[in-house]
N, C-alpha and C positions, 0 to 999 in steps of 0.2 A: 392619691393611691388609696385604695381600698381597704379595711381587714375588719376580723371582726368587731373589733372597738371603732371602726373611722367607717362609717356608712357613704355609700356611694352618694355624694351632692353635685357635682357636675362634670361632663364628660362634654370634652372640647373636641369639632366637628371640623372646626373650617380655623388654619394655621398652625405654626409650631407650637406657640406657647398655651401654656394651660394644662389643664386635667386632661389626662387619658390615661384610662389603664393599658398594663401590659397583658398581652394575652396571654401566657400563660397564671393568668389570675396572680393577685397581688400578695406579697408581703411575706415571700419564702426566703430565709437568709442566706444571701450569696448573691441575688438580683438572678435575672436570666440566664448568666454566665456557669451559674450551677446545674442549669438545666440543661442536660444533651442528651441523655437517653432516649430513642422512639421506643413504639411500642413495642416493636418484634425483641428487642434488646434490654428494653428499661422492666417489661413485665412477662412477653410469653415465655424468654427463656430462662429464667428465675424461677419463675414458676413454674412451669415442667420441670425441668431438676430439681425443684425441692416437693414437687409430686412424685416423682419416679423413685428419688433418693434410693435408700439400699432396697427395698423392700420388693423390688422387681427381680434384684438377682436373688436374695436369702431368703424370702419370704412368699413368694408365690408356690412352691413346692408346699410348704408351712401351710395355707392357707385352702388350696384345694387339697392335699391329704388330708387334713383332719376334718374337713369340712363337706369333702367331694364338690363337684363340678355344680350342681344346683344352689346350692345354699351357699358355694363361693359369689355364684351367679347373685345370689340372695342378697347377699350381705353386700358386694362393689355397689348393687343399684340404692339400695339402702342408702349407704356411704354418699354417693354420688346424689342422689333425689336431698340429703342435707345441704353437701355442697352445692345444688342449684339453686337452692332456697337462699342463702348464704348469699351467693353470686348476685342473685337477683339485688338481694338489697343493696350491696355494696355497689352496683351498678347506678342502683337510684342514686344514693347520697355521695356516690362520685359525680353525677352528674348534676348535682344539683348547688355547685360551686366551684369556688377553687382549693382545690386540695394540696395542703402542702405542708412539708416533712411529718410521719411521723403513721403514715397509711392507717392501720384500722385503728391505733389509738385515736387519731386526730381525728376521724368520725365519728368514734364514739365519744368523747372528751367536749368535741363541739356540739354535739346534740343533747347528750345527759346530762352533759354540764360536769366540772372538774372533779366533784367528790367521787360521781359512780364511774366515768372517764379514766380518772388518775388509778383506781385500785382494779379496774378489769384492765388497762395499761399497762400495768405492772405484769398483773397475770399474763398478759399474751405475751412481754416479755420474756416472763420465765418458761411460759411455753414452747419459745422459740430457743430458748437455752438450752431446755429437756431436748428440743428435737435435734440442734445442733450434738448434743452428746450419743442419743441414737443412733445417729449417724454414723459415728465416731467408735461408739461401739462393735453397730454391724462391721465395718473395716478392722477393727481387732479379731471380731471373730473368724474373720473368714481368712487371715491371716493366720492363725491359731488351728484354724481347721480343727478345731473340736464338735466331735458328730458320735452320736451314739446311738445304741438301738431302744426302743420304747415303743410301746402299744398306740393305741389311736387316740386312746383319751390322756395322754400324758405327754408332756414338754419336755424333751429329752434334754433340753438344756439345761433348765429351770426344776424339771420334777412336776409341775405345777400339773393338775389336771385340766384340760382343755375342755370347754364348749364353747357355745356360739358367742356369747358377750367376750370372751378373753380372744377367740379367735376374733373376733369382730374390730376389738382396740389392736389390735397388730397392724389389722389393713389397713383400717383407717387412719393409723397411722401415716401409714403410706400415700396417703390422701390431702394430706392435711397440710400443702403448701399454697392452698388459691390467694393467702396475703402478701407470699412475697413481692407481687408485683407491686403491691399498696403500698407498701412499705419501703420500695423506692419511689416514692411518690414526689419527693424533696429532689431528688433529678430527671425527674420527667419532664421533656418538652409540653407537655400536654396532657397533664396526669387528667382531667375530665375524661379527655377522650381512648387514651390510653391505658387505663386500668379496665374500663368495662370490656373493651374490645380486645385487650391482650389474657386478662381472666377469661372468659367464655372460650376463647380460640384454644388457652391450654388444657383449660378442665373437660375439652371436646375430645382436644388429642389425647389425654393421657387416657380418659376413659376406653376410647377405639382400642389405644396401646393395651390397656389391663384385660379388656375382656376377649383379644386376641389370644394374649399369652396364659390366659387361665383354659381357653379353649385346647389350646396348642399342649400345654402340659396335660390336661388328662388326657387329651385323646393318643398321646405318643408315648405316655411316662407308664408306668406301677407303678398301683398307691403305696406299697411299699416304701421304693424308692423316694418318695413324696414324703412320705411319714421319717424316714431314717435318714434320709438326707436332707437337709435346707441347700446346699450348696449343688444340687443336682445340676444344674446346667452345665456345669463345669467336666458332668461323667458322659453327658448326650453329646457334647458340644463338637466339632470339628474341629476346632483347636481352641483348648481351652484354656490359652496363656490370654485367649481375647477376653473370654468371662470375668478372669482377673481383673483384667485392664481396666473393663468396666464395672467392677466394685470398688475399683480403686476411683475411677473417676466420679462417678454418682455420690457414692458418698466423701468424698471431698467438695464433691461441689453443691450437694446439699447441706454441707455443714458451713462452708460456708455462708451460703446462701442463709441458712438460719443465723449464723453470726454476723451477718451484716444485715440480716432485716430484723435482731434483735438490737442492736446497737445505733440503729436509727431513731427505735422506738426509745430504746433510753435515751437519747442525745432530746429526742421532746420533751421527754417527763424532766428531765434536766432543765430544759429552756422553758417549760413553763413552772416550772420552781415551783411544783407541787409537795417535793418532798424536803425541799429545804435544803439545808447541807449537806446530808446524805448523799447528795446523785449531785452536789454543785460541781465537782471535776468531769462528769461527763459532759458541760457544754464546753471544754475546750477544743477547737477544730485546728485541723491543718491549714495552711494558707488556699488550698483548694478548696475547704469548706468539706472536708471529711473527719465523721466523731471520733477519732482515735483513742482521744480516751474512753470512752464510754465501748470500743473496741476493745479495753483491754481491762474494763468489767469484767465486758461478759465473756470476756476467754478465761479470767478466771474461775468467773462463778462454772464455766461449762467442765473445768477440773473439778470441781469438788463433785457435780452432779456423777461425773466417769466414775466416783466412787461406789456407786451404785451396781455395775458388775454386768450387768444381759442385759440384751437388747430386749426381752419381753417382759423384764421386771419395770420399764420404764414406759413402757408402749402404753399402759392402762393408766398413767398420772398424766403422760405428755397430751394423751386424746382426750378425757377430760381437760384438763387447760383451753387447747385447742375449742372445744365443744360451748365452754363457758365465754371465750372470747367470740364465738360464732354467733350464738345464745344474742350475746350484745349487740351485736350489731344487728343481728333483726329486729330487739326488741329500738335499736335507736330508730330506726324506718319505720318501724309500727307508730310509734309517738312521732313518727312526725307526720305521719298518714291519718293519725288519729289527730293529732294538733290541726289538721287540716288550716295551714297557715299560707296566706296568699304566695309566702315567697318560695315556697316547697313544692316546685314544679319542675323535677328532672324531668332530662330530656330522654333519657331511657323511660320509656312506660310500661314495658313488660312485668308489673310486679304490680300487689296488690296489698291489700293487710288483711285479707287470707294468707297469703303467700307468707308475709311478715309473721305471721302470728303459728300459722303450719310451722316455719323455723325455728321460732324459738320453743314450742311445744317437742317436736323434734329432738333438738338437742336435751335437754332438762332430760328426755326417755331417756334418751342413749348415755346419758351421762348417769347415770343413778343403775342402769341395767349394765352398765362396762362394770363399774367398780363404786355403789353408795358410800364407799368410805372416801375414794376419793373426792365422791361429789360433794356427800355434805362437806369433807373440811376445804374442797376449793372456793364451796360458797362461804362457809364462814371466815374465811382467809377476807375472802370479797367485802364482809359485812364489816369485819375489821380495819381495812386499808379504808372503806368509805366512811366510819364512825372518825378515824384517826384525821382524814381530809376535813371532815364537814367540822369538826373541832378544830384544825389548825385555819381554815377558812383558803379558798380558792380566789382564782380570779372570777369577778363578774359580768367581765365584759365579754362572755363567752354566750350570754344568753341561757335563758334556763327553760326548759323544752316542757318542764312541771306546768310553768304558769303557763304556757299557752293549751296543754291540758285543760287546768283548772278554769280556764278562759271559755274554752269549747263547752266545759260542763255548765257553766252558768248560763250561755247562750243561751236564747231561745231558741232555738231550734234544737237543744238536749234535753229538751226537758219540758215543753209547754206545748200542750197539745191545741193542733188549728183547725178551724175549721170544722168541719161534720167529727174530726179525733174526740174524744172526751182526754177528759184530765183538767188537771188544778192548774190555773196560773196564776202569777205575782204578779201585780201591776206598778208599777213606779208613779209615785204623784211627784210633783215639782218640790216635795221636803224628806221623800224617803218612798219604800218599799212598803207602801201602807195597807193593801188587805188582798185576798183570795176571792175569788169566783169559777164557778163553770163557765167556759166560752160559751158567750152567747148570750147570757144570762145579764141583766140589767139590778136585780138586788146586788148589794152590797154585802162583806160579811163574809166566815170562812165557814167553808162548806165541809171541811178535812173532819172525821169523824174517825178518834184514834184507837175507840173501840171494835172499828170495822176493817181498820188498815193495819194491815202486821207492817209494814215500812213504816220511816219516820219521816214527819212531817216533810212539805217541801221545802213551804220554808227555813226551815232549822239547815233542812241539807246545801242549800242557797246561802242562808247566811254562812254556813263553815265556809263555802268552795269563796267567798267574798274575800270574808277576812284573810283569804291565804292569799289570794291577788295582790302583790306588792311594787305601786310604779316605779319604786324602783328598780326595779328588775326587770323591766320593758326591753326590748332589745328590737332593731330595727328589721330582722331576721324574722318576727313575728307578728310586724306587725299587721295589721288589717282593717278596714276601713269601720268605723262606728260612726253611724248617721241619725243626724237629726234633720227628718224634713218637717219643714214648717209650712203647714196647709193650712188656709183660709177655709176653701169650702170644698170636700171631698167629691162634691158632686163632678167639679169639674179638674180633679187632681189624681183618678184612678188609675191611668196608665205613669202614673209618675209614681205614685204610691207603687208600683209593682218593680218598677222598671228599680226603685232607689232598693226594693227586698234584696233581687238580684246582684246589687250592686256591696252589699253589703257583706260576702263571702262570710259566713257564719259570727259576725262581731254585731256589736250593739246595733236595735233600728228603735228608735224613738220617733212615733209619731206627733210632733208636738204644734198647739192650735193657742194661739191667744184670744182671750175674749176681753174686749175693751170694755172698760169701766175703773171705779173707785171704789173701793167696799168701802169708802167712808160713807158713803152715801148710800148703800142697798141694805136692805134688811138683812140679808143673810146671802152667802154667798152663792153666786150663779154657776161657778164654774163643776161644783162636786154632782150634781144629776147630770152632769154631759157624758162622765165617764162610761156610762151604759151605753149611749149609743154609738163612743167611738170606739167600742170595744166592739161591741156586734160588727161591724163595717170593717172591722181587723181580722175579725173572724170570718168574715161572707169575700172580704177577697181573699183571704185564701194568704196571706203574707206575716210573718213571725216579727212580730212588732211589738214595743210597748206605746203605751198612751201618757201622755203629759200635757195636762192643760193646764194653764197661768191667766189672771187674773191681771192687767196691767192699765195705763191709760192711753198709752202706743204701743201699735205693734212692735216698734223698734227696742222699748225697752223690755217689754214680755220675751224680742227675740234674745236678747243681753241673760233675762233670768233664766230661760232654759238653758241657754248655750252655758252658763255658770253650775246650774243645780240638777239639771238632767242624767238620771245615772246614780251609781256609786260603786265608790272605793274606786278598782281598778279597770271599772266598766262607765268609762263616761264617753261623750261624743265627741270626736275628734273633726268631726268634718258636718259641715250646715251646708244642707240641698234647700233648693231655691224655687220655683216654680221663675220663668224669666218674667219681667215687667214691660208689658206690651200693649199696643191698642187691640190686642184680636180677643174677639166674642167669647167668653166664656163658654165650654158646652157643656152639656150632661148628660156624663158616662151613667150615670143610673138608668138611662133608657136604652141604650143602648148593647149595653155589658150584660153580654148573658147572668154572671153571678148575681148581678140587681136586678135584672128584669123579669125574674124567675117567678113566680107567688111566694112573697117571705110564709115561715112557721106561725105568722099572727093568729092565725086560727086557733091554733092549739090554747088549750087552757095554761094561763103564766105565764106565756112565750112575749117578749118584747115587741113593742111595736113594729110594725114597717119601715125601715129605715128613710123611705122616700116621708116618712111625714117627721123625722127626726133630725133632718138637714132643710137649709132653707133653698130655695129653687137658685139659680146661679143669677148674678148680678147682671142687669137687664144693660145691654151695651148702651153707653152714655150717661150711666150714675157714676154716682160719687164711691171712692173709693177705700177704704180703710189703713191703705197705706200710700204714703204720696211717693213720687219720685227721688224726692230728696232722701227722706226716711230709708226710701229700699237701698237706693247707694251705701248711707250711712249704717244701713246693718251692716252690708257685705264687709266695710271698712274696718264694723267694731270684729266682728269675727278672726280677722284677719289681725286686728291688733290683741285678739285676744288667742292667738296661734292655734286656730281651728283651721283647715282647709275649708274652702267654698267650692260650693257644685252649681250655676245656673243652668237651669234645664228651659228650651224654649223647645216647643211641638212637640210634643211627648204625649199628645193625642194621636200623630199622624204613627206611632212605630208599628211595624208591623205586626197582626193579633196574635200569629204564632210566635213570636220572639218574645212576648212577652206571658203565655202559656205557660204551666209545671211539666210538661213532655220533655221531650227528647229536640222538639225544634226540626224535625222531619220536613222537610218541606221542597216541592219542585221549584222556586224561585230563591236565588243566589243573591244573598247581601256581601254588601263591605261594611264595614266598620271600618272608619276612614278617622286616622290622627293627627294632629297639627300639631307635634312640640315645641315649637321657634311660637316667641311675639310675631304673630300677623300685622299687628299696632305699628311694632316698630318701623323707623322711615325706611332702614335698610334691611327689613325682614326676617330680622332673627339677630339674636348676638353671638354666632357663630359656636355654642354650644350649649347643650342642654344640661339647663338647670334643675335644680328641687322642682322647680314646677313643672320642665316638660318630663323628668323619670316620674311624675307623679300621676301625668296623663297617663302616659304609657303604663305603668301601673292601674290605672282605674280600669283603664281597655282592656288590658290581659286578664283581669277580674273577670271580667262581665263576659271573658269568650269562654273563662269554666264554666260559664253556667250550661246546664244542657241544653236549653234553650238555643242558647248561639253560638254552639259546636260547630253549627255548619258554615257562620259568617266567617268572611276572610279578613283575616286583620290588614289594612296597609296604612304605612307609617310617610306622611309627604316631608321633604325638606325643600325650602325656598333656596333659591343660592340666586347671588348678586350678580352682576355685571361682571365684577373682576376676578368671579372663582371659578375656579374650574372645576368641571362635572367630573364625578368621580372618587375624589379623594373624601367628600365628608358622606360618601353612599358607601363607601368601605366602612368608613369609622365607626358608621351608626349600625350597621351589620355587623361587628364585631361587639358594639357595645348590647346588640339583642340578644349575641352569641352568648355572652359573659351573663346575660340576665335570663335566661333560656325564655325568650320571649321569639317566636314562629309569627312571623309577620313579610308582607314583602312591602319593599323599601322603594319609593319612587321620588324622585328628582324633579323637582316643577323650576322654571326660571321665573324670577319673580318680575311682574309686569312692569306697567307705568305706573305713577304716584309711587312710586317706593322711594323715590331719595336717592338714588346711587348714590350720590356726592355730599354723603352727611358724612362727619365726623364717625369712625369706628368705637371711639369710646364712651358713647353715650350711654349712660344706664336707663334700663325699664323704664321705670319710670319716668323720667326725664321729658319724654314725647308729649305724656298726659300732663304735666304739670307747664309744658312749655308757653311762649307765648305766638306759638303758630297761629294761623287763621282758621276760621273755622273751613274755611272754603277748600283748605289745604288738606285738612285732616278728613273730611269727608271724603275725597280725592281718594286720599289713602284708605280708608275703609271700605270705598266702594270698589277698588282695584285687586283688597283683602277678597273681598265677596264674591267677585265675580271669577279671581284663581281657583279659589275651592270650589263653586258650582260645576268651572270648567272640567274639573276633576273628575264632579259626581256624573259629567254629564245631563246637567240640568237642564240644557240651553240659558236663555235669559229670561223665559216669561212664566217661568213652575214655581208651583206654590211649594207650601208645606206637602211632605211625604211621595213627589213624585213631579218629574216634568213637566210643562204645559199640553201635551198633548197626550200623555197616560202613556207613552208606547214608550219603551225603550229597549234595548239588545242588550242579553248578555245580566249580567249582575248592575243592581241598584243598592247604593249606600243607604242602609238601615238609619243608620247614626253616626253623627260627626264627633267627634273631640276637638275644642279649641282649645287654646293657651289665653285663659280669662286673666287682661292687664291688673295689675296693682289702681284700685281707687285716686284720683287725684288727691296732692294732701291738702288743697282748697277746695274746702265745703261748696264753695260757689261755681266750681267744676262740675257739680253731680251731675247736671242735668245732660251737660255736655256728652260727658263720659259713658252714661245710657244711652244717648242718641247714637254715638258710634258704634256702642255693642249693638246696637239695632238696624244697624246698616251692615254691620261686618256678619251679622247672621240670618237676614233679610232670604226668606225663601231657599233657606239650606236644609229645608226639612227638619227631623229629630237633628237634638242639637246639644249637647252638653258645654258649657263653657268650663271650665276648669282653673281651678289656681291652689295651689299645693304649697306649703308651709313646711310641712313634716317629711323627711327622709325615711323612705320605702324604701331604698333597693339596698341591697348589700350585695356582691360579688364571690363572698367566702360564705363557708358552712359556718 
């Protein structure tokens, strides 16, 4: 099971035992049995009663008399255009996990991390306390029926003088339940799907409901009436023991409602023992798993706030509160749209970081134009509870939403201009962040001239965003792919150099190239004049990369020292792309690729050579090679025992030229993106659930379909199933496991052929196969039965090459690119050769092809 500290590592497909999560997202206390509420019950109608609350029967008179019918009209859509903004986010980061106890705390808390979480937490709490007494209020007053006469600019209750900001915190008041649905999120069957869908459906109805009865009152009332009465309906009404009824019931059951979706949110702040002792008796529950104590908090705390006396003296602190918790949670969706973090892909998409960022500007107005006294001290309330958190220290296993910030800002792609861009870049050598250049440029040497730039240097601003990077604070919620591909000769590695950009979803790209030799024996080192030319050819394709060349006597061991020293602090390469190791002819994209084939800038005076005379022509089919078969195995191995992910990439010349474009990926012909998460190797074709490695393919696929590029390709995800299983039950499980990872794929069922083994032993591990002492005759069997199911798939027939059929026609959509499940190395060196030959059989004429093998835990299920 799942949460934010235990990362999703395998999800069992095929029998009872084993990992599977529960659908209603993991690790809410009480198990599922807590969970009964649907939507219509767990959020719309919570929410419409603590939207409607008193301020429908006492306050709509209130509101169109002193405001008349326009500027009522003014002020609801106001109100409402914050609450959509609001809604939206909450929409996203409800959809973008599993949500459980503790509603907009627990968004906020899991995004900003506990110090800024635990004190706007708090706030919403007490917001919800203020509204609870509101409430509680209004039903005093209209009990009491105290009603006097007064002018238009003055509060006949209050005295207070009226305008728009004081009339405006009244209604808004009235406005300000779209969390209660959230806030039972800890008994929702299905708080993902049920909070976006039960919020929108109420904040629709209650709007139609306000701006009927704002219509209805002026066109039928005297503003008089309106002005000197709050309680008017009760003088129009046809019987008006019903008005009663229902002030009696609104605000009873908004205060409620406020009292139990305050007492939730303490029963969190309690369970996640932010505050210490203080709030230690609110986590004791009833045997049903209901906070009664933390119930009988906040029915206290909501006695003392009734000390306070009118319902309008309270309306300008409670909307502030309200405003400041709204504030949050846009500002949480902004940072996580600005973190642009692989795993932050709700499945609501209607919101943007306009949207995000409109929100929280929004609120901050409205807050400071209701009442600056409230505002500033709710924010220094804020700055206080978060100074008092960050000193007593939080949990960490919540993930800290800063450093994946601080992460985007180091990027290349924040800050390093490509291409025809000008601007300053850093380049990384194999011992550090060692100098500045103009892209393009082949001198060496820092170009930044600090008498000309009112900004401070880059690299100054580079090294801070560095040292604030802390791996320990890594959290699997953000993480994202940082690649090191290792090219030989660029001439023939262009469509792979673009394809690994892509794949990279804004984390580290390191271009890294070994040159063989010894400096014990060179005069002076060869590798420092390369950096110009691989910079140009970074800069002429057009891809956000650094440069890393090493000095070594094998590639194997140059590939060791980059995979060790590439990078720093908390920006190193987690994952080594491969080019595959084949008999097929090298080509060269420099003739072919518009971006080289162009007439380089050589002409111009200064300008760097031609890059075609700055790489050597591609290795003539039948020479000798710089890396042998053994060696290439043996990287993949050391990578692997040095817990990088590995990428083999074969035909990555054949991908199609607009997939691998900066466009939009517009195009009249339909790809697949075709996944294979199960061992294909294994005898019995999978071990019945997916592991770190297969969520890891599927992780690298759902990358590479954000890109715009491959908006249009369709993802499909194959599962093998044996002889003795039945179709069906692991096509469910793997559709729920997409469900829970919001990954849009569609999910196909293949039976797995001959050569698979029916009759192997089920507990055979991965490895097991590779290491075994099978035949070679057997294992070929099995690879080429691997090969020939996925062709069947792509619809290859049997006799197509790389990137298309043998006869070029085919109907309907062609698979762009495959994903397989790349086996564990054998752990005898004397297997390498073996173990090549099969990955060369199992990927023999499958077109673009990525082999994959995944180390590292990507998915997590909760926020």
């Amino acid at each position: 099971m799942a949460s934010e500290s235990s990362p999703l590592l395998a999800y069992r497909l095929l029998g009872e035992e084993g990992t599977a999560l529960p659908l209603n997202g993991a690790g809410a206390p009480g198990g599922a049995s807590a969970r009964k509420l649907s939507t219509f019950l767990g959020v719309v109608v919570p929410t419409v009663l603590s939207m409607f609350s008193i301020v429908v029967f006492l306050r709509i008179g209130f509101v169109v008399g002193h405001a008349g019918l326009l500027q009522a009209l003014a002020m609801l859509l106001v109100a409402y255009f914050i609450l959509a903004l609001t809604v939206l986010s909450v929409c996203a980061i409800a959809t973008n996990g599993a949500v459980q106890g503790g509603g907009a705390y627990f968004m906020i808390s899991r995004t900003l991390g506990p110090e800024v979480g635990g004190s706007i937490g708090l706030m919403f709490y007490l917001a919800n306390v203020c509204g609870c007494a509101v409430s509680l209020l209004g039903l005093v007053e209209s009990v009491l029926d105290v009603f006097g006469a007064a002018g238009y600019a003055e509060d006949y209750t209050t005295g207070a003088m009226m305008n728009f900001a004081s009339v405006f915190a009244v209604l808004f008041n009235g406005c300000t339940g779209i969390m209660a649905g959230a806030n039972m999120s800890g008994e929702l069957k299905d708080p993902s799907r049920a909070i976006p869908l039960g919020t929108i459906v109420a904040v629709a109805y209650t709007f139609f409901v306000y701006v009927l009865l704002f219509f209805l009152s002026s066109f039928t009332c005297d503003r008089t009436l309106l002005q000197e009465d709050y309680g008017f309906f009760r003088a129009i009404s046809l019987w008006p023991p019903l008005v009663l009824i229902g002030i009696y019931a609104t605000a009873l059951s908004a205060s409620m409602s406020s009292l139990i979706g305050a007492s939730r949110i303490l029963h969190a702040l309690a369970r996640d023992d932010l505050f210490g002792v203080i709030l230690a008796p609110a986590k004791v529950v009833s045997r049903g798993g209901n906070p009664w104590a933390a119930v009988l908090y906040s029915w206290g705390l909501v006695q003392l706030v009734l000390l306070a006396g009118k319902l309008n003296t309270l309306a300008a602190v409670v909307t502030v509160f309200y405003l400041v918790a709204y504030a949050a949670v846009d500002l949480s969706c902004l940072s996580l749209e600005w973190a642009s973090a692989p795993n932050f892909r709700p499945t609501f998409s209607l919101f943007s970081w306009h949207t995000c960022l409109l929100g929280v500007a929004s609120c901050l107005l409205m807050m400071f134009l209701i009442s600056p006294g409230a505002a500033g001290g709710s924010l220094l309330l804020m700055g206080l509870l978060a100074a008092l958190l960050t000193a007593r220290g939080g949990p960490s296993s919540w993930g800290y939403v800063s450093q994946a910030l601080l992460f985007h800002q180091v990027s290349p792609g924040s800050w390093r201009g490509g291409g025809e861009m000008g601007g300053d870049q850093i380049t990384p050598s194999l011992f550090g962040w060692s100098w500045c250049s103009r892209p393009g440029g082949a001198e060496q040497g820092c170009v930044f001239d600090p008498a000309t730039s009112p900004s401070p240097h880059p690299c100054t601003q580079v090294r801070k965003y560095l040292l604030r990077l802390d791996v320990r604070k890594d959290h699997v919620k953000f993480w994202r792919p940082q690649l090191l591909l290792l090219v030989g000769n660029p001439r023939g590695a262009l469509p792979l150099l673009r394809l690994a950009n892509q794949l990279k979803k804004g984390g580290l790209y390191v271009l890294g190239h070994v040159t063989l030799g010894d400096l014990d024996s060179l005069p002076s080192d060869p590798v420092q004049p390369q950096y110009g030319a691989w910079l140009s050819l970074v800069d002429r394709a057009q891809v956000k990369a650094f440069v890393d060349l090493t000095l070594s006597p094998s590639v194997r061991q140059g590939a060791q020292h980059l995979l060790r020293i590439s990078g720093l602090g908390g920006m190193k390469p987690n994952t080594l792309v491969l080019g595959f190791y084949d008999d097929a002819p090298p080509q060269d994209h420099f003739l072919t690729d518009p971006a080289f084939s162009e007439p380089a800038d050589s002409t111009r005076e200064g300008s760097s050579p031609a890059l075609s005379t700055l790489f050597p022509p591609p290795r003539a089919p039948g020479s000798p090679r710089a890396l042998s078969p053994q060696d290439y195995v043996a990287t993949v191995a050391d990578a692997l025992k040095m817990n990088k992910n590995v990428v083999l990439a074969r035909a990555s010349g054949a991908l199609p030229r607009e997939r691998l474009s900066r466009g939009s990926g517009g195009t009249s012909q339909l790809h697949h993106v075709d996944v294979w998460p199960l061992n294909l190797l294994r005898p019995r074709g999978g071990p019945g659930y997916v592991d770190v490695c297969g969520l890891f393919l599927l992780q690298m696929a759902t990358i590479l379909g954000m890109v715009p590029a491959w908006h249009s390709a369709r993802l499909r995800i194959f599962l093998c199933l044996g002889p003795r299983e039945a179709p069906g039950a692991a096509e469910g499980r793997l559709r729920a496991l997409l469900s829970q990872l919001r990954i849009r794929a569609e999910v196909q069922e293949v039976v797995w052929g001959e050569g698979a083994g029916a009759g192997e032993p089920e507990a055979e591990e991965e490895g097991d196969f590779v290491n075994s002492g099978r035949g070679d005759v057997e294992a070929e069997a099995l690879a080429r039965s691997a090969n020939a199911l996925v062709r069947a798939q792509q619809g290859r027939g049997t006799g197509g090459g790389p990137g298309g059929p043998e006869d070029g026609d085919t109907e309907g959509p062609t698979t762009a690119l495959t994903f397989l499940y790349l086996p564990r190395p054998p752990a005898d060196p004397a297997r390498y050769p073996r173990y090549l030959a099969l990955l060369e059989t199992l990927t023999r004429d499958l077109g673009p092809t990525l082999l994959v093998h995944g180390v590292t835990p990507v998915t997590c299920t909760d926020l």
